[in-house]
Each structure stands twice: as C-alpha cells, then as structure tokens.
Backbone as XML, in Angstrom:
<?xml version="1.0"?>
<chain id="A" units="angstrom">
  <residue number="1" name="UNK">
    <atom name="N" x="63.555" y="28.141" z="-10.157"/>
    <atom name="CA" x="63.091" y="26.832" z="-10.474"/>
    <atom name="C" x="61.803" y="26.568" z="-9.702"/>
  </residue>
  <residue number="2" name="UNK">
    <atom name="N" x="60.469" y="26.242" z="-10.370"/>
    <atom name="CA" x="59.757" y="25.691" z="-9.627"/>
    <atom name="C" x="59.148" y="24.404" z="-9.384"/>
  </residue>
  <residue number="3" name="UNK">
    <atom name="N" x="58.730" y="23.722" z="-8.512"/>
    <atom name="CA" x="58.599" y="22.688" z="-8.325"/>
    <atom name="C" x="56.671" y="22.539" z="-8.635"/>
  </residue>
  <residue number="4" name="UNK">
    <atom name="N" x="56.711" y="21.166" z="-9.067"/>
    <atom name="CA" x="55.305" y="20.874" z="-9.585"/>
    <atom name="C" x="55.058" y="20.011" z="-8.482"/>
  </residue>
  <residue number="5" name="UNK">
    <atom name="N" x="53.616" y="20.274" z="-8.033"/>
    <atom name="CA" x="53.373" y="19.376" z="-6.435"/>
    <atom name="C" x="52.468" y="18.958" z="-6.583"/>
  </residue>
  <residue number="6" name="UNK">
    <atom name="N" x="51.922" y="17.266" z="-7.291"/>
    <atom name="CA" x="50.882" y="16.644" z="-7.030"/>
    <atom name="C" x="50.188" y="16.333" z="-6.154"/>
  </residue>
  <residue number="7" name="UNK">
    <atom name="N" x="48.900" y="17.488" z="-5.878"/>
    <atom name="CA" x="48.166" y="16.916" z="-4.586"/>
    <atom name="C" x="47.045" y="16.164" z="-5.056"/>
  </residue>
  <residue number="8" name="UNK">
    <atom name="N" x="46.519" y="14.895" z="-4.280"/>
    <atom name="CA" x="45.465" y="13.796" z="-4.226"/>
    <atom name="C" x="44.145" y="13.946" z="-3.261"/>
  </residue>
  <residue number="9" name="UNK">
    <atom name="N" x="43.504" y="14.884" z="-3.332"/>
    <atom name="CA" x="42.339" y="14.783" z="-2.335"/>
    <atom name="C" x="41.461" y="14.241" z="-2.515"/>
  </residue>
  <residue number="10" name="UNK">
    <atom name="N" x="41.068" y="13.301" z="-1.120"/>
    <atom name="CA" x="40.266" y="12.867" z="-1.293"/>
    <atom name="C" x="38.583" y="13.143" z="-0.949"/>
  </residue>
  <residue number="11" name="UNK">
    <atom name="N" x="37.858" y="12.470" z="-2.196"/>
    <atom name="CA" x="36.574" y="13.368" z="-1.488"/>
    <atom name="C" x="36.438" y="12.819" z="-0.141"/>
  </residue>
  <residue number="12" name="UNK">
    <atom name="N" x="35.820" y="13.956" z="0.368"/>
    <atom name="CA" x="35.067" y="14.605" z="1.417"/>
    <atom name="C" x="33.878" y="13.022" z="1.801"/>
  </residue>
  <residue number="13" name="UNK">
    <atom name="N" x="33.539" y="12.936" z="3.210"/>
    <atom name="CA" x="32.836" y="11.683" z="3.661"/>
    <atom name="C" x="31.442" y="12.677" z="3.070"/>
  </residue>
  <residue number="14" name="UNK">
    <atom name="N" x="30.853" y="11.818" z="2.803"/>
    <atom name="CA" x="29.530" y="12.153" z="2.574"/>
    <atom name="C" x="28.348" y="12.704" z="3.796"/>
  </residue>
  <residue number="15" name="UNK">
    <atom name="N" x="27.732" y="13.738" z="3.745"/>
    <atom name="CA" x="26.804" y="14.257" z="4.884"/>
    <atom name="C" x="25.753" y="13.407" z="4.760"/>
  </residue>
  <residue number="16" name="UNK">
    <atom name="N" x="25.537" y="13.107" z="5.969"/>
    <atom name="CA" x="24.696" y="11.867" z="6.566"/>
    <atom name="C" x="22.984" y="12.520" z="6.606"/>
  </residue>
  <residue number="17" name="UNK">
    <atom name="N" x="23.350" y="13.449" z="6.488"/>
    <atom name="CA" x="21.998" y="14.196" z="7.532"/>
    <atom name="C" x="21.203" y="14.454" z="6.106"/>
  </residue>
  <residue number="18" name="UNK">
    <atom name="N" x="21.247" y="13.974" z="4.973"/>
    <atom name="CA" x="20.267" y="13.814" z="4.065"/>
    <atom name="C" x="19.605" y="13.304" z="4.249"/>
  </residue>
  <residue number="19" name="UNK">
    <atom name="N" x="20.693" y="11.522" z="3.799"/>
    <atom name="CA" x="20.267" y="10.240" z="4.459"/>
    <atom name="C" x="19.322" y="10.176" z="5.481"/>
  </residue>
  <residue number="20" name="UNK">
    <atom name="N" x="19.279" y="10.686" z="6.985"/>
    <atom name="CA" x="18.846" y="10.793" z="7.860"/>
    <atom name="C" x="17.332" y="11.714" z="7.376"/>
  </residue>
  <residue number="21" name="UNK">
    <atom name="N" x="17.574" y="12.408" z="6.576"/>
    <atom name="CA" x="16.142" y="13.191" z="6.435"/>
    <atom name="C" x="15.630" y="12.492" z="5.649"/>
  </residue>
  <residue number="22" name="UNK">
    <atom name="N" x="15.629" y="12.215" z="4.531"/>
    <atom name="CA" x="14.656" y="10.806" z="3.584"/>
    <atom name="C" x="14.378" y="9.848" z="4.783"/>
  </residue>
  <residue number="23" name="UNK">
    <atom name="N" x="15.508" y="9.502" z="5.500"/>
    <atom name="CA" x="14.781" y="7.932" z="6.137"/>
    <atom name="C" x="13.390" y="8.569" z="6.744"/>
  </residue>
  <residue number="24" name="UNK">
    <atom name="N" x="13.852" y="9.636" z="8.057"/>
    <atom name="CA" x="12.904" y="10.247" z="8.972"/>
    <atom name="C" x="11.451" y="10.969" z="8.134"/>
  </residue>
  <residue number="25" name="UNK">
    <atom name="N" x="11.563" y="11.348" z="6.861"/>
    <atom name="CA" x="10.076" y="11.587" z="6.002"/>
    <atom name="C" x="9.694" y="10.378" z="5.728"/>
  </residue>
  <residue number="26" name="UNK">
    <atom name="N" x="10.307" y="9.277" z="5.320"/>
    <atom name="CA" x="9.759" y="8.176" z="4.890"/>
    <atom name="C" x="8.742" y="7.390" z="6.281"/>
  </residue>
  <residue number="27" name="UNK">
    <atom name="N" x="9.551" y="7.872" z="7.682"/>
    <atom name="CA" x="8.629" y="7.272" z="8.866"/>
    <atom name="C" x="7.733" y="8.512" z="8.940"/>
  </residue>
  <residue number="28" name="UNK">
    <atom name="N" x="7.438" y="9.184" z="8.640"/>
    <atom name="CA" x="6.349" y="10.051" z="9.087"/>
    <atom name="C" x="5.234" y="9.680" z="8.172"/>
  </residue>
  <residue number="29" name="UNK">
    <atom name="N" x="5.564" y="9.518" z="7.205"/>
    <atom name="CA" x="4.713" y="9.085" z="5.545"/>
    <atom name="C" x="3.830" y="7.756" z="6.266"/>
  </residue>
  <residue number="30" name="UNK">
    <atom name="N" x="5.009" y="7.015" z="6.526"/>
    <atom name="CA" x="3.834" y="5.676" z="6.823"/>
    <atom name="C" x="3.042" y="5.884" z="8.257"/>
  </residue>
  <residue number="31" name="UNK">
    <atom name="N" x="3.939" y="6.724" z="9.294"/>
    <atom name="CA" x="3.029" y="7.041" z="10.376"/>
    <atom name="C" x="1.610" y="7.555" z="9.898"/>
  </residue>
  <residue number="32" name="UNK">
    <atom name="N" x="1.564" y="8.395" z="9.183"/>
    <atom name="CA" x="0.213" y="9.272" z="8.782"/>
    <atom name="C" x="-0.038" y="8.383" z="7.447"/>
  </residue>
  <residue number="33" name="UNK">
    <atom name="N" x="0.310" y="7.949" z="6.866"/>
    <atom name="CA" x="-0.821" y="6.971" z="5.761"/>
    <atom name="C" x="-1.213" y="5.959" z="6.189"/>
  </residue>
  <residue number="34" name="UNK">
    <atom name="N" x="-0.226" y="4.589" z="6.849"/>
    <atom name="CA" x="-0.924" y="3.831" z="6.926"/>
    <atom name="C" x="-2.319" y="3.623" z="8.024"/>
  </residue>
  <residue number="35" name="UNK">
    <atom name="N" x="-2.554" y="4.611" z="9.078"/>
    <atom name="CA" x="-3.583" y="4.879" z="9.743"/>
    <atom name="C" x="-4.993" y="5.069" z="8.567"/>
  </residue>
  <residue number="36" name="UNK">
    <atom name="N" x="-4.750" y="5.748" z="7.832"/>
    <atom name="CA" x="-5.590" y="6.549" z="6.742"/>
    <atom name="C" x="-5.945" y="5.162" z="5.782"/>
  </residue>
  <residue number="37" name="UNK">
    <atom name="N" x="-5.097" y="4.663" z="5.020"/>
    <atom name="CA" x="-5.235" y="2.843" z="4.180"/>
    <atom name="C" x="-6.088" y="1.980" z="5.328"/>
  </residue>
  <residue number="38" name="UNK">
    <atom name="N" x="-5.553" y="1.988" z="6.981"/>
    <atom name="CA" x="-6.716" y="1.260" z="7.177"/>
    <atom name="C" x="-7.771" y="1.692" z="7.504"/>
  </residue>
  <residue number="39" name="UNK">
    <atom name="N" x="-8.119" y="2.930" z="8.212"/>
    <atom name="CA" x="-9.273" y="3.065" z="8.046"/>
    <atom name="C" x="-10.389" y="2.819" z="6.844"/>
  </residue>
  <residue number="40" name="UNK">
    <atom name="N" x="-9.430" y="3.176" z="5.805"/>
    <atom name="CA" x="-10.364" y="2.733" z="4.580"/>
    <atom name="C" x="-10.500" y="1.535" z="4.295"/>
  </residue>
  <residue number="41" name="UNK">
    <atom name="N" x="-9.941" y="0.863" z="4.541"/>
    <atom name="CA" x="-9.756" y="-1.018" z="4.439"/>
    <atom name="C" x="-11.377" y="-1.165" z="5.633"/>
  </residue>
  <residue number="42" name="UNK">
    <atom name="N" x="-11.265" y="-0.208" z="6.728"/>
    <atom name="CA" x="-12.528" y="-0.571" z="7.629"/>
    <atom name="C" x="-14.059" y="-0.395" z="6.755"/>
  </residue>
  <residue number="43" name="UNK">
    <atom name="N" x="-13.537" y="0.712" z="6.620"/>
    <atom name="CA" x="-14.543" y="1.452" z="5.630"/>
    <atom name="C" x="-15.030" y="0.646" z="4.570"/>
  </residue>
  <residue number="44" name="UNK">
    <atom name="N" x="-14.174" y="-0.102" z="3.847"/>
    <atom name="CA" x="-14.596" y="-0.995" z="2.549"/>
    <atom name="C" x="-15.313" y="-2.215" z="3.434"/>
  </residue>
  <residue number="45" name="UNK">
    <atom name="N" x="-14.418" y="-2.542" z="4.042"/>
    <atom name="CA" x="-14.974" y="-4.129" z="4.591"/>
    <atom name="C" x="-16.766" y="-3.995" z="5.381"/>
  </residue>
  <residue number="46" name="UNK">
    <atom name="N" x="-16.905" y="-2.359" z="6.435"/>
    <atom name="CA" x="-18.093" y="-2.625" z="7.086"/>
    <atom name="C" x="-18.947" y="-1.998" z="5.774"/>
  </residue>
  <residue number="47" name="UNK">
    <atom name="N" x="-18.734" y="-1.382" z="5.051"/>
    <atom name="CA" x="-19.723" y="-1.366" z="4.087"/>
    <atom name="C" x="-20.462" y="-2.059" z="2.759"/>
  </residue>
  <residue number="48" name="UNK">
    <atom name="N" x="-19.051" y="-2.494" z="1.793"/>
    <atom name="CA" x="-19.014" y="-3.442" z="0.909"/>
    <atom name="C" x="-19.198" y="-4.694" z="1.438"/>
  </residue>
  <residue number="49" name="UNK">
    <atom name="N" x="-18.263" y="-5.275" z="2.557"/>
    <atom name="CA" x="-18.585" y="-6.313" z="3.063"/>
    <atom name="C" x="-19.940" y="-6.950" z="3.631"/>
  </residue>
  <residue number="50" name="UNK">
    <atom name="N" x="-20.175" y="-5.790" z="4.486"/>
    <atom name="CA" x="-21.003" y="-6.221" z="4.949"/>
    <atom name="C" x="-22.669" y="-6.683" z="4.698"/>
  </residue>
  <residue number="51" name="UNK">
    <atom name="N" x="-22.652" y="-5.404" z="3.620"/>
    <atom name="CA" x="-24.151" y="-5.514" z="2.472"/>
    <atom name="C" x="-24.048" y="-6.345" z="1.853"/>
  </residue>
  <residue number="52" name="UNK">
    <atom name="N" x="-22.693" y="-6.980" z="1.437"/>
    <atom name="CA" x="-22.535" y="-7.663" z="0.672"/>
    <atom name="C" x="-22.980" y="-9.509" z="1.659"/>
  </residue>
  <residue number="53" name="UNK">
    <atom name="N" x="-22.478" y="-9.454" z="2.509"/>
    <atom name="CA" x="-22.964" y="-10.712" z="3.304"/>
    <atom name="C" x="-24.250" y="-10.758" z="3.217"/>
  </residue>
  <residue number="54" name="UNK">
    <atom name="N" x="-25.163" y="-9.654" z="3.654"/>
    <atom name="CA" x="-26.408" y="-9.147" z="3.858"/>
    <atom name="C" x="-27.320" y="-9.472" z="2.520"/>
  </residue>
  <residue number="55" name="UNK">
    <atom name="N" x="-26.831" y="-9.564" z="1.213"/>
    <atom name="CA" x="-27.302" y="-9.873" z="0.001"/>
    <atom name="C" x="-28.120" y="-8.239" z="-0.338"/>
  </residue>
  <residue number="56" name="UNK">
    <atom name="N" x="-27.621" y="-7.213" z="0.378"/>
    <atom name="CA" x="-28.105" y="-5.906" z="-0.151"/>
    <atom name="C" x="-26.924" y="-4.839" z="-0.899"/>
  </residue>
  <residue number="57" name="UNK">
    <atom name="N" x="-27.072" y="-5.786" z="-1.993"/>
    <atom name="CA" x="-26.236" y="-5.087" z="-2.925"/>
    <atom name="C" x="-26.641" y="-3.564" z="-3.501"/>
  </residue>
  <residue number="58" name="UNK">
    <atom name="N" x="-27.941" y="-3.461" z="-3.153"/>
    <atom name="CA" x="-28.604" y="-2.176" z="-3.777"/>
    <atom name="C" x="-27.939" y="-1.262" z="-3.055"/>
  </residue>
  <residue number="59" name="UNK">
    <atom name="N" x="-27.793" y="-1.215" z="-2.024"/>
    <atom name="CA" x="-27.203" y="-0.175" z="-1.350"/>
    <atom name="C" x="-25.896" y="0.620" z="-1.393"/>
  </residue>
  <residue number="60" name="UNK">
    <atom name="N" x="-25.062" y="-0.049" z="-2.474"/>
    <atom name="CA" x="-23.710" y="0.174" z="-3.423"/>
    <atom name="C" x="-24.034" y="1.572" z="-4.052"/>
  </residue>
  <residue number="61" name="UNK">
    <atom name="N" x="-25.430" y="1.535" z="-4.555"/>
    <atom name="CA" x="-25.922" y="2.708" z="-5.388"/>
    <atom name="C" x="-25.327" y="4.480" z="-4.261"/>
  </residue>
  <residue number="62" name="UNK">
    <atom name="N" x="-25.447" y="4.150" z="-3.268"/>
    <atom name="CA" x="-25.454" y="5.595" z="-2.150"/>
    <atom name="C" x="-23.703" y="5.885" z="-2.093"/>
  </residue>
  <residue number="63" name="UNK">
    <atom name="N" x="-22.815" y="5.124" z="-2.430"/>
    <atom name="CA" x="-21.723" y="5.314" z="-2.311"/>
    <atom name="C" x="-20.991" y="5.479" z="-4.072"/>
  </residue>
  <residue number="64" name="UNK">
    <atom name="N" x="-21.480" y="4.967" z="-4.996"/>
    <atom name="CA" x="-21.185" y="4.364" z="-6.272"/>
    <atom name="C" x="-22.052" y="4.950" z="-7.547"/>
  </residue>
  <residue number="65" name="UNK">
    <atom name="N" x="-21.517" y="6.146" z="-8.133"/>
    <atom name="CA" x="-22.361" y="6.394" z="-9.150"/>
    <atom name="C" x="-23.334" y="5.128" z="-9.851"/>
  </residue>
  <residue number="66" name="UNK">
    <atom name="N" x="-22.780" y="3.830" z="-10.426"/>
    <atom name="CA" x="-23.841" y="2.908" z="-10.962"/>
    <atom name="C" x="-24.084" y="1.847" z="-10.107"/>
  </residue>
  <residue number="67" name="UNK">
    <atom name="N" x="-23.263" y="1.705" z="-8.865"/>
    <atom name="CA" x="-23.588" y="0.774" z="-8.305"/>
    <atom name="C" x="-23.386" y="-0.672" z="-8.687"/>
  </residue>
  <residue number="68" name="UNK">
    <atom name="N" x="-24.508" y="-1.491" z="-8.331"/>
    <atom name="CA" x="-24.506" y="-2.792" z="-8.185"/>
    <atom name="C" x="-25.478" y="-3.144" z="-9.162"/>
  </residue>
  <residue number="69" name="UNK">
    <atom name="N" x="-25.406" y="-3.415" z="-10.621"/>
    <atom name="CA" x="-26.693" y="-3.356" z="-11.647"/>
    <atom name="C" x="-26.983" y="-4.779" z="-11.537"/>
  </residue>
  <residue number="70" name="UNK">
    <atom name="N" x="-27.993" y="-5.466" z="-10.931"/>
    <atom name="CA" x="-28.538" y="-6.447" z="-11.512"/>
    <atom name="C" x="-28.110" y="-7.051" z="-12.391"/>
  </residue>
  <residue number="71" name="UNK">
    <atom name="N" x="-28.126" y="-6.426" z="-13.925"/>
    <atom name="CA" x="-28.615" y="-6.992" z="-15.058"/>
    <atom name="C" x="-27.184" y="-7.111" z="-15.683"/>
  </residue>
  <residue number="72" name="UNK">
    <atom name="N" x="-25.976" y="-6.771" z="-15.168"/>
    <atom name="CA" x="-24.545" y="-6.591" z="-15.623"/>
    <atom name="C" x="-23.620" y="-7.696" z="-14.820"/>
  </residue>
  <residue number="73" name="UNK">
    <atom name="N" x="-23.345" y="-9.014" z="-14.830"/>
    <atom name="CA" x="-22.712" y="-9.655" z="-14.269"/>
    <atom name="C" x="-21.160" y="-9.391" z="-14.463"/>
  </residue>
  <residue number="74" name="UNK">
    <atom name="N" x="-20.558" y="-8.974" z="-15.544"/>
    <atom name="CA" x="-19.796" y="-8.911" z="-15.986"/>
    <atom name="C" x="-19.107" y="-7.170" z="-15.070"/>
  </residue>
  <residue number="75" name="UNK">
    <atom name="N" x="-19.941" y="-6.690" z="-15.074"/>
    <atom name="CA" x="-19.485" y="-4.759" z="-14.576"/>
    <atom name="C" x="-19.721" y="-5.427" z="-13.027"/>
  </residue>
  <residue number="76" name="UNK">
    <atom name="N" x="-20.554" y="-6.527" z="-12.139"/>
    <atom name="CA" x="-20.637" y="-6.765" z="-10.774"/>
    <atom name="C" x="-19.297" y="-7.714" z="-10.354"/>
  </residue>
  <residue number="77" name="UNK">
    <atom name="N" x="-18.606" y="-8.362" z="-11.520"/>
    <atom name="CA" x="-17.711" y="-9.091" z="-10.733"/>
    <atom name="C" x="-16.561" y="-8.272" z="-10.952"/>
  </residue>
  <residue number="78" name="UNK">
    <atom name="N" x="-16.341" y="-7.102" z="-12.319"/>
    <atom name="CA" x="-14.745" y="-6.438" z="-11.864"/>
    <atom name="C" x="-15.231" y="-5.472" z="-10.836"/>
  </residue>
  <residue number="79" name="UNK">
    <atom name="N" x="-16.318" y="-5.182" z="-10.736"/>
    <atom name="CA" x="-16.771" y="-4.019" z="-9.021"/>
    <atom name="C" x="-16.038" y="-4.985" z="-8.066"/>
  </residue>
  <residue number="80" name="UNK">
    <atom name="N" x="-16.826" y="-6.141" z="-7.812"/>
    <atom name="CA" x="-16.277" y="-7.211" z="-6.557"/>
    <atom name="C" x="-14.987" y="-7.282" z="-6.583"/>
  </residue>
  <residue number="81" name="UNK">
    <atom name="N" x="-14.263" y="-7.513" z="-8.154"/>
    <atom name="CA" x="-12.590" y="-8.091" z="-7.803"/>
    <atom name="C" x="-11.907" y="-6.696" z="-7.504"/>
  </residue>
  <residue number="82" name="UNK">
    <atom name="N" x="-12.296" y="-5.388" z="-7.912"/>
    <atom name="CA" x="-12.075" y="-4.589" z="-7.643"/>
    <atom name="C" x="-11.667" y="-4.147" z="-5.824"/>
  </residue>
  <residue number="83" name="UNK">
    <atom name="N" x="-12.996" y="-4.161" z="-5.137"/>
    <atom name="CA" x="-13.178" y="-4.009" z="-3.734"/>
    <atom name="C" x="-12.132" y="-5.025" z="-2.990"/>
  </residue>
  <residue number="84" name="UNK">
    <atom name="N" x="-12.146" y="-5.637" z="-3.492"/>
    <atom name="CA" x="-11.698" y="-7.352" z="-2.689"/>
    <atom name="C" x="-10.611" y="-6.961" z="-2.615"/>
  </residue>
  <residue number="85" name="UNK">
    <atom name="N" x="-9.721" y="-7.215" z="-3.935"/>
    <atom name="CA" x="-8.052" y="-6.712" z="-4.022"/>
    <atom name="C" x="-7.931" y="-4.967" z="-3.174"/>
  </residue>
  <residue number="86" name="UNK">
    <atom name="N" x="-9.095" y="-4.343" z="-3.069"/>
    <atom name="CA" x="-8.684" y="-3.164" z="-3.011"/>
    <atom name="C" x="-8.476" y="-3.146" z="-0.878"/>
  </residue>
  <residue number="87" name="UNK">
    <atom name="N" x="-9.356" y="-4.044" z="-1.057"/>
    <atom name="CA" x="-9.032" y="-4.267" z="0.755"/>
    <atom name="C" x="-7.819" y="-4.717" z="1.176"/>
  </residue>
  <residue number="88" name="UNK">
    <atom name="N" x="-7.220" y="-5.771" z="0.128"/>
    <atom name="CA" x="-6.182" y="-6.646" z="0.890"/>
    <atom name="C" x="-4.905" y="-5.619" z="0.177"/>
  </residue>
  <residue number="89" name="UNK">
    <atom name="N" x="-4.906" y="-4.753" z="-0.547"/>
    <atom name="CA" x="-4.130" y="-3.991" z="-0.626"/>
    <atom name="C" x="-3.386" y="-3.025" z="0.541"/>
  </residue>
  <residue number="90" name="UNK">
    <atom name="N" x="-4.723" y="-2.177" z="0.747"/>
    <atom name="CA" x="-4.557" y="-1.313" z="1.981"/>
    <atom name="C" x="-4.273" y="-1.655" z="3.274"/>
  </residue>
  <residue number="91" name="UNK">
    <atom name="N" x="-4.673" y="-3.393" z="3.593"/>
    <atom name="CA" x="-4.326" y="-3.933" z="4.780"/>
    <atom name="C" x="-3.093" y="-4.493" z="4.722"/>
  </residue>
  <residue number="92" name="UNK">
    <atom name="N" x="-2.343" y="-5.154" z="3.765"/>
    <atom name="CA" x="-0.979" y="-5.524" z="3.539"/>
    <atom name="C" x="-0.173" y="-5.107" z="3.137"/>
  </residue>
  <residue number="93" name="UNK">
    <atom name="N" x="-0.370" y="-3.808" z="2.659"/>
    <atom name="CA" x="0.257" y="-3.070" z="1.806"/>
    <atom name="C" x="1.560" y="-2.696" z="2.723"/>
  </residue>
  <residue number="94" name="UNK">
    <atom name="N" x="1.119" y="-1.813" z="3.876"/>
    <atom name="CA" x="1.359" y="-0.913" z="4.767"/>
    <atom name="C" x="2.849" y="-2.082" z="5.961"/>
  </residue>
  <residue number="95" name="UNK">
    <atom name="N" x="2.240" y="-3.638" z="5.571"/>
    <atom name="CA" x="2.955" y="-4.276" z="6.589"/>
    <atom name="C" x="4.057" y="-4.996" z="5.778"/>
  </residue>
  <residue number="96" name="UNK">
    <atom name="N" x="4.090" y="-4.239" z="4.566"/>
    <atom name="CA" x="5.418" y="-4.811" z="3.728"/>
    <atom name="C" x="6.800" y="-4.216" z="4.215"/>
  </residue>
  <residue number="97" name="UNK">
    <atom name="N" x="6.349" y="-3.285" z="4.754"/>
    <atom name="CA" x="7.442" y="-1.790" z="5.327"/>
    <atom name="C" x="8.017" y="-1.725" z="6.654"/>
  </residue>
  <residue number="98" name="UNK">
    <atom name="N" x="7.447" y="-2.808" z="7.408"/>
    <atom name="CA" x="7.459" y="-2.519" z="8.765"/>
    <atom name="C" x="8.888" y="-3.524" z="9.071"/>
  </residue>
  <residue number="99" name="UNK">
    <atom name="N" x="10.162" y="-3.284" z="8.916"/>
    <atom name="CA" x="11.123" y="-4.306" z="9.369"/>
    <atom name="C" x="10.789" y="-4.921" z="10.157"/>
  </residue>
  <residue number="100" name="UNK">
    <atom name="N" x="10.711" y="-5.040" z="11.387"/>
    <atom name="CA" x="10.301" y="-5.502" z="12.456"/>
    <atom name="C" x="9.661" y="-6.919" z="12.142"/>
  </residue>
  <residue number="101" name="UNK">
    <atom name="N" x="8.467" y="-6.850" z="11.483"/>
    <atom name="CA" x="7.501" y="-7.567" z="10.939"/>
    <atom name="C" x="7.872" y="-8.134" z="9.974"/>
  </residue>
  <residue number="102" name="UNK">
    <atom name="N" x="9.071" y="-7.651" z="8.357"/>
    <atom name="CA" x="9.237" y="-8.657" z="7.952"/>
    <atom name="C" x="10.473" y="-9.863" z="8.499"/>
  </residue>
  <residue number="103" name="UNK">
    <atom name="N" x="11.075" y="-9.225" z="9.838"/>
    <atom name="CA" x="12.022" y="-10.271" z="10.358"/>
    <atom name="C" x="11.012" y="-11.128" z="11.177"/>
  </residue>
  <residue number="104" name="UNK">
    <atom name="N" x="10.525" y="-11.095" z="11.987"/>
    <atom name="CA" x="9.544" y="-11.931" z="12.374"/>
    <atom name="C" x="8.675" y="-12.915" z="12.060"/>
  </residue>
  <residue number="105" name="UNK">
    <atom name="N" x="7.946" y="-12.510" z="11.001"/>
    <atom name="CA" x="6.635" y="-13.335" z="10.242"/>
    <atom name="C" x="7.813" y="-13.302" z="8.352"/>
  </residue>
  <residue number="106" name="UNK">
    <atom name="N" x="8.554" y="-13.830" z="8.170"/>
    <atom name="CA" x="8.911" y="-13.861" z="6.898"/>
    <atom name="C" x="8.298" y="-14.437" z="5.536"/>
  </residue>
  <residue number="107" name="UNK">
    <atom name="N" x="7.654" y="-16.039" z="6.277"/>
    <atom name="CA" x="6.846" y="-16.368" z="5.515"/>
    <atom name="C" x="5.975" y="-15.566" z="4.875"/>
  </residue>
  <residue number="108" name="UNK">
    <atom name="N" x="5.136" y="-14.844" z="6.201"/>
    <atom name="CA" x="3.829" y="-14.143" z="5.577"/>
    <atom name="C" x="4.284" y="-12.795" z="4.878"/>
  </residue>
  <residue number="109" name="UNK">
    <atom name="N" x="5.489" y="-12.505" z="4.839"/>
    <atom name="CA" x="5.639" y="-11.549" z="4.165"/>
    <atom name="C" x="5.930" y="-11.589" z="3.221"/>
  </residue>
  <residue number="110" name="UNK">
    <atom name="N" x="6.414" y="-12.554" z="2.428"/>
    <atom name="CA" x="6.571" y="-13.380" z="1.166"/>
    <atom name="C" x="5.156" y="-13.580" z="0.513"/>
  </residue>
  <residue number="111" name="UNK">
    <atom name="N" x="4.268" y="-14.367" z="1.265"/>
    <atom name="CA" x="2.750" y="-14.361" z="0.470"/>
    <atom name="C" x="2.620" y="-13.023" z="0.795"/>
  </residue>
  <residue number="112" name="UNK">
    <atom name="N" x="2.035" y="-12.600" z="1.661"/>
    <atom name="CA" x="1.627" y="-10.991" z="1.871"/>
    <atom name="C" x="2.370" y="-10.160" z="0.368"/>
  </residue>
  <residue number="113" name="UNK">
    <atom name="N" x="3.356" y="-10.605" z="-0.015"/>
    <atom name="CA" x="4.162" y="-9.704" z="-1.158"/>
    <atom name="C" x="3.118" y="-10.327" z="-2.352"/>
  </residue>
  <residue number="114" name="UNK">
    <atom name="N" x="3.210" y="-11.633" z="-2.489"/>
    <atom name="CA" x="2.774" y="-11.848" z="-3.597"/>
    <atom name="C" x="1.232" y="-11.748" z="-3.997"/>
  </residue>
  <residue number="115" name="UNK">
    <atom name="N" x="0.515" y="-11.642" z="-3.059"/>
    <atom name="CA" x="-0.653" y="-11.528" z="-3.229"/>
    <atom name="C" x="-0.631" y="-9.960" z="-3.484"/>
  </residue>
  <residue number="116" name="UNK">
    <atom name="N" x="0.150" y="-9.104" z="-3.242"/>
    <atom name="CA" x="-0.040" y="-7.693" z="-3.291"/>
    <atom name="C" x="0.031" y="-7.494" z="-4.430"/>
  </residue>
  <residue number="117" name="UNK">
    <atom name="N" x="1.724" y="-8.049" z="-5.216"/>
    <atom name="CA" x="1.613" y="-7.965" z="-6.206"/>
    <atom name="C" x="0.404" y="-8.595" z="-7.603"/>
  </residue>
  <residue number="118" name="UNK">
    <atom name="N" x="0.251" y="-9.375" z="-7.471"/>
    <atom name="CA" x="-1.195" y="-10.345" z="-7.893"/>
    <atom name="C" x="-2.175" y="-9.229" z="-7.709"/>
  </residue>
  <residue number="119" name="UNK">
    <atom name="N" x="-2.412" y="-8.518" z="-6.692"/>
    <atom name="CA" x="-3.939" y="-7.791" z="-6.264"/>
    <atom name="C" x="-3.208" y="-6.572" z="-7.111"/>
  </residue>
  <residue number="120" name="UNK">
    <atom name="N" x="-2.497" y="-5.878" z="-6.976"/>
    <atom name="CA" x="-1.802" y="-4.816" z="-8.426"/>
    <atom name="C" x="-2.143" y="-5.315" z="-9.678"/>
  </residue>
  <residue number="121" name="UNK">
    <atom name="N" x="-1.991" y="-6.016" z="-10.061"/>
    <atom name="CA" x="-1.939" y="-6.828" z="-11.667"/>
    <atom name="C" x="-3.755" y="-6.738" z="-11.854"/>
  </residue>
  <residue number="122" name="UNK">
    <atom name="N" x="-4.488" y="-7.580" z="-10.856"/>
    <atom name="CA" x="-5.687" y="-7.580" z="-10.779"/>
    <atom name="C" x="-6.739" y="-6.523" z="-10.945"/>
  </residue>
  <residue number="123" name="UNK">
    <atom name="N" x="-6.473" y="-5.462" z="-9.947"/>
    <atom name="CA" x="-6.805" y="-4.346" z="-9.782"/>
    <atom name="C" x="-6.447" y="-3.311" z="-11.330"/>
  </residue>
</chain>
C-alpha cells in the first residue's frame, strides 16, 4: 500500500542582493551624471547666458551650426526656449532624486517637478 504525501513548499525568500545591485548602480549613475548635467547647465548659462545679457548674440554662431539669425525671430525664440528649459532641466533634474532633499524642501520639489515636467513638454 502506498501512501500519497502532499507536500506545500513554500517559495524560497527572495535574494536581496539584486535589489541591492540596481539600487547601488542607480547611486553611481547619479554620482557620475549629475556632476556632468551641471557642468553643462554652467556651460549653457556662462555662455548662452551670458552673450546673451551682453546683447552678443552673434557669437552663438562658434558653438551653433546657424546660430543666432537676425532675420528669423521665430528659429531665435525656439533656440532661446530651447536653452532656457534646457538649463533648468539639467539643474533640477538631478535634485528630483536626491531623498534627502525631497524630505526637506517638499514644496520645491513639487514646483521643481512641475516645471521639469512643463520644460519636457516645452523642449
């Protein structure tokens, strides 16, 4: 006679040390990008910005296949909304991520979100 023996196993706990590897690439990612987003956020602001205060728009031409055309208002303001959103991207972008920062400053991380998203749509 044999006997029939229902066994129930249960799965196995899940290995952590995936988990643990996505989180730990995800901090290395923003360690080494967001350094890189702002420098370029510097980069946009002392150059675009600053010619741009300066009223020497010509000088767009050395960085910008067409540059800054005079005679195109329409191709100079999506260049401008372009740059503009493209600054506040790279500078807020990076501080959407930072827990720390959104427990702290919550408000601003709420506008900080929405303007990002807005400067996405824009851009």
């Amino acid at each position: 006679m044999s006997t029939l023996t229902n066994t129930l196993s249960l799965p196995r706990k899940r290995d952590v040390n995936g988990r643990k590897a996505v989180l730990l690439a995800g901090k290395i990612w923003f360690l080494v990008a967001t350094p890189g987003l702002w420098v370029f956020a510097l980069y946009i602001f002392g150059f675009y910005g600053l010619t741009a205060f300066q009223g020497n728009h010509a000088r767009w031409a050395e960085a910008l296949p067409e540059g800054f055309l005079p005679h195109d208002p329409v191709g100079n303001g999506a260049l401008i909304t372009h740059i503009v959103f493209a600054f506040f991207i790279n500078v807020g972008g990076p501080l959407q991520f930072i827990p720390a920062f959104r427990r702290k400053y919550p408000k601003f991380h709420r506008y900080n979100g929405r303007l990002l998203v807005f400067s996405g749509l824009v851009v």
